[in-house]
C-alpha positions in Angstrom: -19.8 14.7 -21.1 -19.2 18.0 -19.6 -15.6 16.8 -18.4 -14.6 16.5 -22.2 -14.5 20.3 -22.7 -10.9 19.8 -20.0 -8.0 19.5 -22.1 -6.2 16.4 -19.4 -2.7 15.4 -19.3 -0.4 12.7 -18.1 3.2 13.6 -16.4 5.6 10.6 -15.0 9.1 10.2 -15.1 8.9 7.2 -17.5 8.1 9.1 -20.1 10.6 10.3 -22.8 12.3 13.7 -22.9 10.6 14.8 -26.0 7.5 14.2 -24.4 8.0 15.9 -21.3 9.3 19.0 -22.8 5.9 19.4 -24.7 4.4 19.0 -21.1 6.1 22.0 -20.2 5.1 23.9 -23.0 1.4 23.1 -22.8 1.1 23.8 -19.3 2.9 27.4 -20.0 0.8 28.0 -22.6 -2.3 27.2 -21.1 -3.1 24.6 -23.5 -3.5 21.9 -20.4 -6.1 22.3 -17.9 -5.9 19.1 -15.7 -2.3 17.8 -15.3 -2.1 14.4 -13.7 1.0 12.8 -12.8 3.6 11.6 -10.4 6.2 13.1 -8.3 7.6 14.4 -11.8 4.8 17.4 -11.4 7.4 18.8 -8.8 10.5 19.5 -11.0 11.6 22.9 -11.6 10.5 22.6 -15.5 7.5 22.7 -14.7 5.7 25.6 -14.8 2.0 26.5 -14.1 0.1 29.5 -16.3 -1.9 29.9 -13.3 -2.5 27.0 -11.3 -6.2 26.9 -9.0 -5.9 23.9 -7.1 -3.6 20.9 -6.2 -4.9 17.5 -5.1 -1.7 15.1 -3.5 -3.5 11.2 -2.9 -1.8 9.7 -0.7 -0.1 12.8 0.9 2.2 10.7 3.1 4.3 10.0 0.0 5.1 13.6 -0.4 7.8 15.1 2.0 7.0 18.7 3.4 9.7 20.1 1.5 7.7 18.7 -2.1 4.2 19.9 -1.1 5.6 23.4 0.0 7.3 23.4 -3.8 4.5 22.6 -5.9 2.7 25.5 -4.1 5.3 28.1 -4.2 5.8 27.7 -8.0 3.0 30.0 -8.7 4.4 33.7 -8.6 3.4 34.2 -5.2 0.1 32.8 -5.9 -1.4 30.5 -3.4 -3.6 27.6 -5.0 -5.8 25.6 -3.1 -4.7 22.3 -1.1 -6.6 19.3 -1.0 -4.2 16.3 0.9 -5.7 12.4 0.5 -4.9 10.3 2.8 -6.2 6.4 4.2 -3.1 6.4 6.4 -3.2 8.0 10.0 0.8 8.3 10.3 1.9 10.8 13.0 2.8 13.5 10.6 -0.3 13.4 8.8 -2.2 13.3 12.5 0.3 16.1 13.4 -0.8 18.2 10.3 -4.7 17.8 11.1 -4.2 19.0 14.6 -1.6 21.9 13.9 -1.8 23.5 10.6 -4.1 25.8 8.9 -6.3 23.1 7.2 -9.7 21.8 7.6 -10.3 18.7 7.8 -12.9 16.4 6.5 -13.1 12.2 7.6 -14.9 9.8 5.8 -15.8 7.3 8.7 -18.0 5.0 7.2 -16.7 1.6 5.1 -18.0 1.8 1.3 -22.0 0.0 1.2 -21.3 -4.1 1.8 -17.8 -4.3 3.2 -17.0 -5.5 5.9 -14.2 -4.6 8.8 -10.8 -6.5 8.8 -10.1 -8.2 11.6 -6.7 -7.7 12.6 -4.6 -10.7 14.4 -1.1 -10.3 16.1 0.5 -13.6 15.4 4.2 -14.9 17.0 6.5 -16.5 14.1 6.4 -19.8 16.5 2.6 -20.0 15.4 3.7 -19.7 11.7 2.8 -23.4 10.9 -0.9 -23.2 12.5 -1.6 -19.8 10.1 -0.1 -21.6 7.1 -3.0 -24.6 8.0 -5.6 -22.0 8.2 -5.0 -20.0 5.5 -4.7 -23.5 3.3 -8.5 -23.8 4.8 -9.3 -20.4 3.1 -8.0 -20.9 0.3 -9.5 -24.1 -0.3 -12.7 -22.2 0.3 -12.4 -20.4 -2.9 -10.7 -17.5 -1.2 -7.3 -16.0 -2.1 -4.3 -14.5 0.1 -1.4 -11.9 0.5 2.0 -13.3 1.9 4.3 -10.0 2.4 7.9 -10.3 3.5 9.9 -7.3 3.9 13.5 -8.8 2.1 13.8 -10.7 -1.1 16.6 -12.6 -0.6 17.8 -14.0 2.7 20.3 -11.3 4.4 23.0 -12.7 6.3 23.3 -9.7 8.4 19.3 -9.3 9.1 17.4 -12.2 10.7 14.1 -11.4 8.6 12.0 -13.6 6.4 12.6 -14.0 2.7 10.2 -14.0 -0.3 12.0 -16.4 -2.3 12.2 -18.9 0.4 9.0 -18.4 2.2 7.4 -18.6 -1.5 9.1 -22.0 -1.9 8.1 -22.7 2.2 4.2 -22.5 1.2 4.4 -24.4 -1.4 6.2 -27.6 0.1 3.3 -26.9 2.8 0.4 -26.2 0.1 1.5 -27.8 -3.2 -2.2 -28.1 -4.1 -2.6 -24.3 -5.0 -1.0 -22.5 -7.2 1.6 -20.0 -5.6 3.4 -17.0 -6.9 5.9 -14.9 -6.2 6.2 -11.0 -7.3 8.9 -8.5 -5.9 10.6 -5.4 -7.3 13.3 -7.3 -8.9 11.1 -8.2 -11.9 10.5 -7.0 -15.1 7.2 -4.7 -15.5 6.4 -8.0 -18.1 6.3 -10.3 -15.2 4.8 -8.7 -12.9 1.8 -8.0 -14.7 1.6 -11.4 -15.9 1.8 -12.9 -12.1 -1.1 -10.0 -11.1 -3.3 -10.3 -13.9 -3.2 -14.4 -12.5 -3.8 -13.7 -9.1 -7.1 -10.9 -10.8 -8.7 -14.0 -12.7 -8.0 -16.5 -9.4 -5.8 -18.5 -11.3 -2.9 -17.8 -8.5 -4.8 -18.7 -4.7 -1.7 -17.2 -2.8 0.8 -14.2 -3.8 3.6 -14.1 -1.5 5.2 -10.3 -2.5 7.3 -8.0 -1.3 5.8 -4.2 -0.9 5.4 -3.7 -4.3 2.1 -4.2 -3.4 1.9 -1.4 -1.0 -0.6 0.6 -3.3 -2.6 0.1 -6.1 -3.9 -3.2 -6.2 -7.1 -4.4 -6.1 -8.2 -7.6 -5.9 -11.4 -8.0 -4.2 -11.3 -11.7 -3.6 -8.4 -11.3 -1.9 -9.5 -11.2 1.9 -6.4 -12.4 4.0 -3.2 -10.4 4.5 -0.1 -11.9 5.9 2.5 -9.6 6.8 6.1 -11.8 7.7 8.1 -9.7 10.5 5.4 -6.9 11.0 7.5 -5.0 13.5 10.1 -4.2 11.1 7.7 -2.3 9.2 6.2 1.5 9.4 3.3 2.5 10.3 2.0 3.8 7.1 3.4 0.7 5.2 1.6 -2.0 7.7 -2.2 0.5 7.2 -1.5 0.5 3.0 -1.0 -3.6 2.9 -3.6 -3.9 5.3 -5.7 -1.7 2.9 -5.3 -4.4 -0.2 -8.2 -6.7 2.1 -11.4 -6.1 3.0 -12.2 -4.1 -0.6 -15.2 -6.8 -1.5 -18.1 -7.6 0.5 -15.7 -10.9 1.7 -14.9 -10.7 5.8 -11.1 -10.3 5.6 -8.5 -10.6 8.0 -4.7 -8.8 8.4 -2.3 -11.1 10.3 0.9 -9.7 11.7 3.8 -12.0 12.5 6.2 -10.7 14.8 9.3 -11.8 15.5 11.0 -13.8 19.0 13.2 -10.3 19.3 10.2 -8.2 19.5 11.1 -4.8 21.0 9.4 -2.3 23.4 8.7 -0.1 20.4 8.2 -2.4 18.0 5.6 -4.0 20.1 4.3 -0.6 21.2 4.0 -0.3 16.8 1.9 -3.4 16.5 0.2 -2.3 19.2 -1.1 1.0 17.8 -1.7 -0.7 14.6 -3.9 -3.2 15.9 -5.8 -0.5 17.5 -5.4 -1.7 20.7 -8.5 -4.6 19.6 -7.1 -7.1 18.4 -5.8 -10.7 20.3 -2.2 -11.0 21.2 -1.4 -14.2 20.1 2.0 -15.9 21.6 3.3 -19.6 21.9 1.1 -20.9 24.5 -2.4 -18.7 23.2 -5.3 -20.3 22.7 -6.1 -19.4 19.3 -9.2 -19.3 16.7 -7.4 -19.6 13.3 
């Protein structure tokens, strides 16, 4: 293939010095023509021989300050800027409006998906989603259960992923249910993904270690436990792990009994201003 004739490279922070250092070297020398890698691309030993074009997916991780470096390292130099993005968070909205970029929007889902439908959900209805979603599941289909904490906080009223793991299970002790957080080893968390890939795990209640990068596409219902507390960009990425197969999916997001102005104002937004408001005394479709 004509892409073999690139000399490619990996760069993460993982890897060992002695590694890194020949990184450096290669990419001085010109002996490197593709360098892919993590935020470690934006450390002052690294340095470009002359660097053409720089491609940042999912440009709301990178601070203004580390875009701005990558791009200054070049001797004056100016490369090109390509900025990826799924997530319309204000600064990213701000930066397509205001600076000196063009902008291009994919508005079209990928052939045979569908849209999610997205649900705001009060934590007194909590029982009547677990019921559904035990309907779903018994379907064939499989589900996300995010909660922000991992262990119960005595200082912060919010949902925990131990205990709301062990919650669904009481509830739904006919499917297998799992629990993965950032507290595990790398061991164990591949071993609890690669079960809920092959469908052996029906329900994966998770912290947001499962922000990006996961793919599951039998996975079409997305629970997110005390949406308001979260951001913007992190309540579009978990919505973003549904709705990737040709499977209707659907995003519910459980607010709390001390929901704010704002925080109501957030769910608002990230509903799109489409979805049903659904409260105690709702009439409800789930």
């Amino acid at each position: 293939a004509a892409s073999d004739v690139y000399k490619r490279q990996l760069l993460t922070g993982s890897m060992k010095a002695k590694e890194k250092r020949a990184v450096y070297e290669a990419l001085e020398n010109h002996e490197i023509d593709i360098l892919i890698g993590t935020h470690a691309v934006i450390q002052e030993k690294v340095h470009f021989h002359d660097l053409g074009i720089v491609i940042t997916d999912e440009q709301h991780r990178f601070g203004v300050d580390q875009r701005l470096a990558i791009r200054a390292q070049q001797n004056g130099m100016m490369p090109h800027l390509l900025m990826l993005s799924a997530t319309p968070i204000p600064r990213t909205l701000a930066m397509s409006y205001l600076a000196d970029i063009d902008v291009s929007v994919i508005d079209e889902l990928p052939p045979g998906r569908q849209e999610i439908s997205t649900k705001l959900v009060s934590m007194s209805r909590k029982g009547d989603l677990v019921e559904w979603i035990g309907k779903s599941l018994a379907a064939g289909l499989q589900a996300y259960w995010v909660c922000p904490l991992i262990e119960e906080s005595e200082k912060v009223d919010l949902a925990a992923a131990t205990e709301t793991c062990e919650e669904i299970k009481q509830i739904l002790p006919q499917f297998k249910i799992e629990l993965l957080h950032g507290k595990m080893t790398p061991e164990d968390k591949n071993a609890v993904m690669d079960r809920f890939v092959k469908g052996e795990t029906k329900l994966l209640v998770s912290t947001t270690v499962i922000e990006v990068g996961v793919d599951v596409p039998n996975a079409s219902i997305m629970v997110i436990e005390h949406a308001e507390r979260f951001g913007l960009a992190q309540l579009h990425q978990l919505r973003g792990r549904v709705g990737r197969g040709s499977i209707k999916s659907y995003c519910f997001a459980i607010f709390g009994d001390q929901l704010s102005k704002i925080g109501k104002e957030r769910l608002q937004v990230f509903n799109d201003t489409t979805c049903l408001l659904y409260t105690s005394d709702a009439a409800d479709d789930l």
